[in-house]
C-alpha positions as CSV (number, residue, x, y, z in Angstrom):
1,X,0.0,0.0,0.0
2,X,1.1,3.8,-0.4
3,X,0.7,6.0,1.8
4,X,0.1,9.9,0.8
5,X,2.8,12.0,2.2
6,X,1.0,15.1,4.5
7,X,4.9,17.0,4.6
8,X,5.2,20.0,2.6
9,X,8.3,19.3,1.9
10,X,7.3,16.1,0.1
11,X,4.4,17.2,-1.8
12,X,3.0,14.9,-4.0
13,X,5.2,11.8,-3.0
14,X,4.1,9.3,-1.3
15,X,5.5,6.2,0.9
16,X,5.0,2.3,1.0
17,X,3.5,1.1,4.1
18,X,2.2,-2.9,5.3
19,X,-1.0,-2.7,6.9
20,X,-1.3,-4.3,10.0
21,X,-4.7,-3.9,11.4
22,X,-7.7,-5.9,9.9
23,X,-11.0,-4.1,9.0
24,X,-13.0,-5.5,11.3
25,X,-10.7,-3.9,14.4
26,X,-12.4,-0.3,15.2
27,X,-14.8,2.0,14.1
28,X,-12.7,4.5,13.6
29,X,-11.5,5.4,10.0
30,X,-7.6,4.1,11.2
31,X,-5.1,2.0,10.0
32,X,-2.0,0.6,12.0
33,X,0.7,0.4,9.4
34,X,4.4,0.0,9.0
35,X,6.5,1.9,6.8
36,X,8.8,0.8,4.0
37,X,12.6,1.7,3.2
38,X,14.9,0.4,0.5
39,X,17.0,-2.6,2.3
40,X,20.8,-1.8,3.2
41,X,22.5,-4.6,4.2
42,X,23.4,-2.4,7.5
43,X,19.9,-3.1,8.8
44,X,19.9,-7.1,9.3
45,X,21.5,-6.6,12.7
46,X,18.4,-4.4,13.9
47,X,15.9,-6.7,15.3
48,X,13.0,-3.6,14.3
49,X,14.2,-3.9,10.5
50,X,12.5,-7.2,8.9
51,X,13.9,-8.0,5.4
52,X,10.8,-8.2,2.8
53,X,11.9,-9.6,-0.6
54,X,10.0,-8.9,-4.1
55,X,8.1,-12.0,-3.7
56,X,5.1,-13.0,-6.2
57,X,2.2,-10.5,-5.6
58,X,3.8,-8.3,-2.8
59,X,4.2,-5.4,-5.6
60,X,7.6,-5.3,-5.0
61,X,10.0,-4.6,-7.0
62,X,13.5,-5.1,-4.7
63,X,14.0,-6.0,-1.4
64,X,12.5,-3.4,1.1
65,X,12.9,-3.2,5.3
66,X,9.7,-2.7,7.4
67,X,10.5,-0.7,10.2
68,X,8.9,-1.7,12.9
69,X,10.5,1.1,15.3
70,X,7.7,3.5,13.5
71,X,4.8,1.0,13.8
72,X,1.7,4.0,13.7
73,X,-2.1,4.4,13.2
74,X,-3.1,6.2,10.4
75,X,-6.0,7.8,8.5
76,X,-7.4,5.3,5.9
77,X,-8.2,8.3,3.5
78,X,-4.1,8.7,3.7
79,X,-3.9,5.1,1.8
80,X,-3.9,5.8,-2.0
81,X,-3.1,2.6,-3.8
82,X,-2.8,-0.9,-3.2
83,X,0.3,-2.9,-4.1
84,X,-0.4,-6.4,-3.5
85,X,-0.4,-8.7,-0.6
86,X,2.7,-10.3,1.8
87,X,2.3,-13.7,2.6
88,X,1.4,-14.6,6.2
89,X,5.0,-15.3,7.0
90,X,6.0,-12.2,6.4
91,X,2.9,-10.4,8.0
92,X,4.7,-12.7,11.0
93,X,8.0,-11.7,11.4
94,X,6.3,-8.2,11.2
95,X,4.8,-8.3,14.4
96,X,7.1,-10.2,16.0
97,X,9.6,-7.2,15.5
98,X,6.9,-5.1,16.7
99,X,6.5,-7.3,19.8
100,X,10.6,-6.4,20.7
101,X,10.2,-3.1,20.1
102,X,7.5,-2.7,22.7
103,X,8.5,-5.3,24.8
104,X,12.0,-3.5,24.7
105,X,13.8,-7.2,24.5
106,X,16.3,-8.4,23.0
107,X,15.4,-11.4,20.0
């Protein structure tokens, strides 16, 4: 999914995001996403920073890093397109990174 960028600074760009929270969570017109960043090599010993290749129908095109350090709730009217869908694995390792980072422990 993108995400529409609200900085000035960054009009008209916007950023990929994995959407965490389901619809059926909430009445309120939120989304609990985590953004995407092109994956450096540097990242793999951050236990917040969970690999995600291109894989088939994840609208991918290289390896990205979710950053679960900046796990947030957003307006649904801020999502603009879909990309395509991670497998369940993935989705996984997601929230287990998001489990450290609150839990503040170490893997």
């Amino acid at each position: 999914m993108t995400m529409d960028n609200p900085s000035a600074s960054a009009e008209g760009e916007s950023r990929k995001v994995v959407i965490l929270s389901s619809d059926a969570m909430g009445v309120l017109p939120l989304k609990v996403v985590v953004p995407l960043t092109p994956w450096k090599e540097g990242y793999a010993s951050a236990p917040w920073m969970v690999r995600l290749p291109p894989v088939l129908h994840s609208g991918l095109e290289s390896p990205m890093a979710a950053d679960a350090l900046q796990v947030r709730s957003v307006a649904s009217a801020r999502l603009s397109k879909r990309l395509g869908e991670l497998p369940e694995s993935h989705i996984a390792q997601i929230t287990a990174a998001i489990s450290i980072v609150l839990e503040g422990r170490a893997p």
